[in-house]
C-alpha positions as CSV (number, residue, x, y, z in Angstrom):
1,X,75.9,97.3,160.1
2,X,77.5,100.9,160.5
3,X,77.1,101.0,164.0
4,X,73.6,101.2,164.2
5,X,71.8,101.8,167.5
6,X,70.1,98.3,169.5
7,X,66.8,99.8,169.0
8,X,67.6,99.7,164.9
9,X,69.1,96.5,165.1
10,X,66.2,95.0,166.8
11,X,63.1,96.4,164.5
12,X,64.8,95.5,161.7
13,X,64.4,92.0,163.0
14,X,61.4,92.1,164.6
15,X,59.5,93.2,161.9
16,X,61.5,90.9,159.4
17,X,62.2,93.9,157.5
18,X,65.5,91.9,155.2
19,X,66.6,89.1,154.0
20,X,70.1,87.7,154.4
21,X,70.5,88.7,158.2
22,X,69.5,86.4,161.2
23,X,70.2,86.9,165.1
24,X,72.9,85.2,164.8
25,X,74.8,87.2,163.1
26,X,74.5,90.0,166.0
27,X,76.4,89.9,169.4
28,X,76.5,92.1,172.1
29,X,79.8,93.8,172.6
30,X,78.9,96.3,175.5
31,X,80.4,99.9,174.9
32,X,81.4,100.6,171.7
33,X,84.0,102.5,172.1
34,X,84.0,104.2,167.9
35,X,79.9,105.2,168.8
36,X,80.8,106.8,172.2
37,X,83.9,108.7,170.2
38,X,81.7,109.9,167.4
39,X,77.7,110.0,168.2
40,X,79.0,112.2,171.7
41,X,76.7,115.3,170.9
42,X,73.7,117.0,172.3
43,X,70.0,115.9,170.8
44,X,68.8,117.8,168.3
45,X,65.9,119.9,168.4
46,X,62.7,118.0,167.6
47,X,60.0,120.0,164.7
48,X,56.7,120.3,166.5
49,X,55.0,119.8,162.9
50,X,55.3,117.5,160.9
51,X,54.0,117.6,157.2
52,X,51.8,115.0,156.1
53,X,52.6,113.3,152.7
54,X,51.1,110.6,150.9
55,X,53.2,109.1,148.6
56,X,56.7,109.7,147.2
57,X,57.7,112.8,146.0
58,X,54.9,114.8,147.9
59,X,58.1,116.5,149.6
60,X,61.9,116.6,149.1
61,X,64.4,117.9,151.4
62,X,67.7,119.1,150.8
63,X,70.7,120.2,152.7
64,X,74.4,120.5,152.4
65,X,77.1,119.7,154.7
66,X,80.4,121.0,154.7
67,X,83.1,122.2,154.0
68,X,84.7,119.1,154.9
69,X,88.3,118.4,154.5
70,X,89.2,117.9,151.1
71,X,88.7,114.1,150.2
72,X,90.7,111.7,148.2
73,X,89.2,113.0,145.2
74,X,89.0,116.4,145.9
75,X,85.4,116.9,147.3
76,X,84.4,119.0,150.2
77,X,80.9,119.1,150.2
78,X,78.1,116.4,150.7
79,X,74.5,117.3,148.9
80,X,71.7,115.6,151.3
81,X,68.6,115.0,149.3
82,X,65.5,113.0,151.2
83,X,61.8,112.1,150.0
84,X,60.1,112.6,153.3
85,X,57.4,110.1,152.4
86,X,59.6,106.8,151.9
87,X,62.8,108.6,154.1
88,X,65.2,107.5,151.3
89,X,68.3,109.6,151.0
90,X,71.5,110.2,148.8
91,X,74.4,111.5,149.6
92,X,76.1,113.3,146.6
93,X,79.8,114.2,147.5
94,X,80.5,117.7,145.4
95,X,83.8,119.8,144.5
96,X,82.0,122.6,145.5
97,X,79.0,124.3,146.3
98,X,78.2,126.0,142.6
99,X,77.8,122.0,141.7
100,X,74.6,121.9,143.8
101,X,72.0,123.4,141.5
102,X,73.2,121.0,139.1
103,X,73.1,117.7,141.0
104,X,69.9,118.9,142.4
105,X,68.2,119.3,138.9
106,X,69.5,115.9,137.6
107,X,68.4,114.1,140.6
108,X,65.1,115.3,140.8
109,X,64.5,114.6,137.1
110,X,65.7,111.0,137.9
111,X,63.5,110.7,140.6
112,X,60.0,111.6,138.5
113,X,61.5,109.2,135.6
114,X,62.3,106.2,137.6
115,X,59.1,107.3,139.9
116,X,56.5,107.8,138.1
117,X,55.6,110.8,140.4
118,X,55.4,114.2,140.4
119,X,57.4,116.2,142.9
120,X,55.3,118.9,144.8
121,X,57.1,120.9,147.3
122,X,60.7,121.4,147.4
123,X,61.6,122.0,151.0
124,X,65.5,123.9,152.2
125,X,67.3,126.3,153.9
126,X,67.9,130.3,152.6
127,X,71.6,128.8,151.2
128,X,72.4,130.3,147.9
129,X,72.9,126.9,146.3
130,X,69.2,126.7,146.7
131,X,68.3,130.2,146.6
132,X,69.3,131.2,143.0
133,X,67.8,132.0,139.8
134,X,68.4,128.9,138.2
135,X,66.8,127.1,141.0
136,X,64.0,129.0,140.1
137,X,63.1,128.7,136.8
138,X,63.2,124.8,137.1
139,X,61.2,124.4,140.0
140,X,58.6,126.9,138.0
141,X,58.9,124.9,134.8
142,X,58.1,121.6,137.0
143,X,55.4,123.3,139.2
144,X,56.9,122.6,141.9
145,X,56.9,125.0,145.0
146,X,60.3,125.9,147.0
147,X,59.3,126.0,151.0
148,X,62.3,127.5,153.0
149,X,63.3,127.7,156.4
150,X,63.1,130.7,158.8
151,X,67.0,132.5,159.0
152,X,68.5,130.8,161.8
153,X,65.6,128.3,162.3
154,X,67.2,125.5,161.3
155,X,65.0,123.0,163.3
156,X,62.3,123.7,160.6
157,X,64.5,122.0,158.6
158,X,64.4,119.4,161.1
159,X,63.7,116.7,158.9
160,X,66.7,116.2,156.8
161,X,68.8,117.8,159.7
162,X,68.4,114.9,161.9
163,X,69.0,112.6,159.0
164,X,72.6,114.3,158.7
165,X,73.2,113.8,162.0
166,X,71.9,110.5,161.4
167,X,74.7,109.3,158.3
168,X,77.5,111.8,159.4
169,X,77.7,110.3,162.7
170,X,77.5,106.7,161.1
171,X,79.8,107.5,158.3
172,X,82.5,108.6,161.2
173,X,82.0,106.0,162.9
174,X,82.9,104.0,160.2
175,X,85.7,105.8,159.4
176,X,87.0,105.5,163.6
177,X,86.2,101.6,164.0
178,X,87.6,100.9,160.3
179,X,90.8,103.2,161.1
180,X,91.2,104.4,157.1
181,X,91.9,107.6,156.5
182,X,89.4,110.2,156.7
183,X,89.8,111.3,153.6
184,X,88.1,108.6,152.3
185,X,85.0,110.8,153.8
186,X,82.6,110.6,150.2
187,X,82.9,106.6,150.8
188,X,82.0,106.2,154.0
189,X,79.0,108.6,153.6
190,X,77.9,106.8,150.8
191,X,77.8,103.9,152.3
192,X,75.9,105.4,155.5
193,X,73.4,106.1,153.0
194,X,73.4,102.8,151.5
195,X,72.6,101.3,155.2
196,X,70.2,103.9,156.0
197,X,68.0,103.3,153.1
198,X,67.8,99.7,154.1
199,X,67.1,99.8,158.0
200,X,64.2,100.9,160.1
201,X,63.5,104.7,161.3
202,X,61.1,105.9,163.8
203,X,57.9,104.0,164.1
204,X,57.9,102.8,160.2
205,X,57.7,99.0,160.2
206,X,59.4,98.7,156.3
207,X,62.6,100.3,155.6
208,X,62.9,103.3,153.5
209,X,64.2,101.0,149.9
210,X,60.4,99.1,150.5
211,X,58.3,102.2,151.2
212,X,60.0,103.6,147.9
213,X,59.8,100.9,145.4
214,X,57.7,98.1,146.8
215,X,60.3,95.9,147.1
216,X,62.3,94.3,150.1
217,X,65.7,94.9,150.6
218,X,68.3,92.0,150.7
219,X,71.6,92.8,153.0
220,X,73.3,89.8,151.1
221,X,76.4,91.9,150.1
222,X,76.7,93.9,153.2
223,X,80.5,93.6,154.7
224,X,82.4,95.3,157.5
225,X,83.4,98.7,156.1
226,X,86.8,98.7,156.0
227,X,86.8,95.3,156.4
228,X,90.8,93.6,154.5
229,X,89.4,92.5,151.2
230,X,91.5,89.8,149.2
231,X,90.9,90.9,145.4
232,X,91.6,88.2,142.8
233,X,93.7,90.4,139.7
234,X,93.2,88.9,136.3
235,X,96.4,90.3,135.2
236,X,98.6,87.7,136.8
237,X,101.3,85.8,135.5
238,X,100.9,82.3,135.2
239,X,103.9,81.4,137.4
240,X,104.4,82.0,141.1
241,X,103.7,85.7,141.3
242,X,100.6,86.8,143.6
243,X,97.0,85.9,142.0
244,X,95.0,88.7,144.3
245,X,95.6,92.2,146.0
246,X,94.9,93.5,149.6
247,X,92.3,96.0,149.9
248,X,89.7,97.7,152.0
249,X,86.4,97.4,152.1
250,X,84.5,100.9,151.0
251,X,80.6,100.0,150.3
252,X,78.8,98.4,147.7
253,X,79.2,99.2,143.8
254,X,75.7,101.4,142.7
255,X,74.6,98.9,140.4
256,X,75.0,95.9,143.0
257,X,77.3,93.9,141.1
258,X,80.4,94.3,142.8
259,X,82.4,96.0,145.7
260,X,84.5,99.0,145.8
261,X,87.8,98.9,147.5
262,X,91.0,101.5,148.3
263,X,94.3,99.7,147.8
264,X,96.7,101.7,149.2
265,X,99.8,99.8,147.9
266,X,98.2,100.3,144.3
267,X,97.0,103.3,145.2
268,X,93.4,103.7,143.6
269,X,89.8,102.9,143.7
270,X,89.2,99.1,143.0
271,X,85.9,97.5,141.6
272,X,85.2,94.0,141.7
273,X,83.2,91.1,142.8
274,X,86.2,88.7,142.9
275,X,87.2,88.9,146.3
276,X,87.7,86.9,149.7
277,X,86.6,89.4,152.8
278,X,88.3,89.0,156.5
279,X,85.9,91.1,158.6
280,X,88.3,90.5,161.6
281,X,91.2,92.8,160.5
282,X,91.6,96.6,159.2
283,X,93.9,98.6,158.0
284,X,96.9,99.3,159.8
285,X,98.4,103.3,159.4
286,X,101.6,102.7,160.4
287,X,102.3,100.2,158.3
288,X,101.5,101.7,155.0
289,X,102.3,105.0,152.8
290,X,98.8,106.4,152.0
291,X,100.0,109.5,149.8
292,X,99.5,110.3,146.3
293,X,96.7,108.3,146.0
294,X,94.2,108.9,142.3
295,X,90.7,107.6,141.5
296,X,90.1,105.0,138.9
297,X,89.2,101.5,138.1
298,X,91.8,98.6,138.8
299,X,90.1,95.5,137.2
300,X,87.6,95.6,134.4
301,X,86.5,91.5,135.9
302,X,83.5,89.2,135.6
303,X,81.1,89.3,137.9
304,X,80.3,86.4,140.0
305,X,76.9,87.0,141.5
306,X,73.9,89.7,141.0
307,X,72.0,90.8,143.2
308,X,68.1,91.2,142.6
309,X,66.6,93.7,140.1
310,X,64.9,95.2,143.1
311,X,68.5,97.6,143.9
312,X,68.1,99.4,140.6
313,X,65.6,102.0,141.6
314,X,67.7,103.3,144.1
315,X,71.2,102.9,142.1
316,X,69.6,104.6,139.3
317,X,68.6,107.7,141.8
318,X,72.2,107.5,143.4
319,X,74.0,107.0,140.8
320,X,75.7,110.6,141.0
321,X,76.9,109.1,144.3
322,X,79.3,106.7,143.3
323,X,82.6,108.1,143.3
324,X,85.4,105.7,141.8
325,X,83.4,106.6,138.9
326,X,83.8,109.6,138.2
327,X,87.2,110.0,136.4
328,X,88.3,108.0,133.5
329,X,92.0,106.4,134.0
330,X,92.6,106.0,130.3
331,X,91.7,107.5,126.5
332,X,89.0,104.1,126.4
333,X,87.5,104.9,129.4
334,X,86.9,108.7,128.6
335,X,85.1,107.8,125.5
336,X,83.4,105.3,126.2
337,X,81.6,107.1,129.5
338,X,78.4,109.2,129.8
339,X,81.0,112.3,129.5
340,X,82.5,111.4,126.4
341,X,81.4,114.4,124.7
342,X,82.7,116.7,127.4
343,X,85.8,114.0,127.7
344,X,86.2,114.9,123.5
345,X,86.1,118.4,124.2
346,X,88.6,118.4,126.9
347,X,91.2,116.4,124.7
348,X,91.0,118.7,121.8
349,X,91.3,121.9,124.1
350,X,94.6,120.4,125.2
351,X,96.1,119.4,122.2
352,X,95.0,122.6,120.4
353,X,96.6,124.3,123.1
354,X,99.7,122.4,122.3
355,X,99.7,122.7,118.9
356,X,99.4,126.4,119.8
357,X,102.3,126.5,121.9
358,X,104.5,124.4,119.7
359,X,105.5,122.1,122.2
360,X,106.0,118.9,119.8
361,X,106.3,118.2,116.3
362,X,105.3,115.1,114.3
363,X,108.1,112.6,113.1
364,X,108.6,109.6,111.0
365,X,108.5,107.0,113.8
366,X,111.1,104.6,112.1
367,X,112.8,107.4,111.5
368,X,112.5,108.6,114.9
369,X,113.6,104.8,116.5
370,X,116.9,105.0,114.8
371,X,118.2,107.9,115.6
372,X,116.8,108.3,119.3
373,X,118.2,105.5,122.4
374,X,114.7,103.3,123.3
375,X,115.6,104.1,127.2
376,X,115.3,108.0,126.0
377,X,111.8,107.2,125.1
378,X,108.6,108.8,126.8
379,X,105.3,107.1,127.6
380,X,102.8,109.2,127.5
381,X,98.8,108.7,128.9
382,X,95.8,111.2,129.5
383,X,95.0,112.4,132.5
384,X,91.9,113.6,133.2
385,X,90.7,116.2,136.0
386,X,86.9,117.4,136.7
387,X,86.6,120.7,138.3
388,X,83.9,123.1,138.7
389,X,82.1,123.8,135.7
390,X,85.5,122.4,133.5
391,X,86.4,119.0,132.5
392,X,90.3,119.0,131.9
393,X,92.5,116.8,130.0
């Protein structure tokens, strides 16, 4: 349960707030020794106001955290965007700050699709990935009005400053007690963000999913984080090789029909909903060579189980959260994602370039066979890279 407080654990069951989750599945373990490491800071400073709002989208709040140490797939920023009305939140990992105006704009367009509602006031700090022209003109061509903080008042952003606190300190935690790497950082917060949205806060007796879409939450799927996850692979021989893979346990798949996993002896970002969870072990370090390690999709399987419609409202708002999907691993997947024009583009810049360069020339391929030894041979593949404000291929 991301190593939420007593207090949390207890609302969410006094107030019978999900389904899925009874006492019994809670014991009490004294000291925890992962919340002691990570949650050991001072209180923050409390706002004296606080802004009345009536329904969803009355105010947003954003903030960014970071730098952070460059993650597994190369991000170093986290973009916090909350609706103070229901307290929902994402966490959108970014490559760098410029990206920010950008995830910004698409997620609050989302949000009045999927919504229904207007967004009002837009509520940050003086940050120039908030502060900028393009900012602007949106927020004027939406009618919405930008509210910023005092310089170094940062309590008047006091809102979505405690919530960081609030999924940073979980998401380390997560990180300590699971022992994975910490550069598996844009996971962990994701999934903090996941929890958060389906727990209690402050003196709200529904969670912040409910308050949003009307609809309780179900903690069904929820695991260990970093739990040792058994994952069936389809592509096994029919003999006595192994049918599944080992794996650890990194949240809950956006559109709820699966989990994501890091598999450091296959080294990627696994997807599935085939899998066998021992929430009793973790991943040991020193056992296992964690470098070198790429984003992308292991199995493309059949899932086993849904979960209810209700989880699409917010995995449509988050789905810029979801990180094992955001690089293609092969030609099919590029053109077959949202990207693909982009994707397209990429591919022809590279093999213009090439053709520029003169770096190959066509043969006859039977030709080609005969004369050249088959263990002289190249394989070849595209690999695709997404930097700021350039998709490569």
């Amino acid at each position: 349960m991301g190593h939420l407080s007593i207090r949390n654990l207890n609302q969410l069951l006094k107030y019978n707030a999900a389904d899925g989750i009874t006492p019994s599945h809670f014991q009490n373990i004294g000291v925890c020794h992962p919340c002691s490491v990570a949650k050991s800071e001072h209180h923050p400073v409390e706002n004296a106001s606080r802004n009345l709002v009536k329904k969803p989208g009355d105010i947003i709040v954003v903030d960014l955290i970071g730098p952070l140490p460059v993650s597994l797939n190369q991000m170093k920023y986290v973009l916090m965007i909350q609706d103070v009305f229901s307290r929902v939140v994402v966490a959108i990992p970014l490559l760098d700050k410029s990206e920010a105006k950008l995830k910004l704009q698409n997620w609050m367009i989302q949000f009045m699709n999927v919504t229904k509602n207007s967004i009002k006031i837009l509520q940050s700090d003086n940050g120039a990935e908030f502060k900028n022209h393009t900012i602007d003109q949106f927020l004027l061509s939406k009618g919405i009005v930008h509210e910023f903080a005092m310089p170094y008042e940062h309590h008047q952003n006091g809102r979505i400053e405690r919530t960081n606190r609030t999924v940073s300190e979980m998401a380390r935690t997560m990180l300590i007690a699971s022992n994975l790497p910490s550069y598996l950082w844009p996971w962990a917060f994701r999934h903090a963000a996941w929890i958060y949205n389906r727990t209690l806060h402050a003196d709200s007796e529904k969670t912040p999913f409910e308050s949003l879409g009307n609809r309780r939450p179900s903690l069904e799927m929820l695991r260990i984080f970093g739990a040792t996850s058994f994952i069936h692979d389809h592509t096994f021989k029919k003999d006595l090789s192994e049918r599944a893979v080992t794996g650890y346990h990194l949240g809950i798949a956006e559109d709820a029909k699966g989990w994501l996993f890091w598999i450091p002896g296959r080294k990627s970002i696994a997807r599935s909903a085939n899998v066998k969870f021992d929430e009793n072990t973790f991943y040991d370090a020193k056992n296992n060579d964690v470098r070198s390690i790429q984003i992308g999709n292991l199995f493309d399987d059949s899932m086993i189980r849904e979960i209810n419609l209700q989880d699409k409202l917010i995995a449509t708002l988050s789905k810029e959260t979801d990180p094992a999907i955001m690089l293609p691993t092969t030609y099919c997947e590029a053109i077959n994602s949202r990207d693909k024009d982009k994707w397209v583009g990429a591919i022809r810049d590279e093999l213009k370039s090439m053709e520029e360069e003169n770096v190959f020339e066509v043969v006859d391929l039977k030709q080609a066979l005969a004369k050249v030894p088959h263990e002289s041979i190249l394989s070849t593949k595209w690999v695709f890279v997404k930097k700021p404000k350039r998709y490569k291929a």
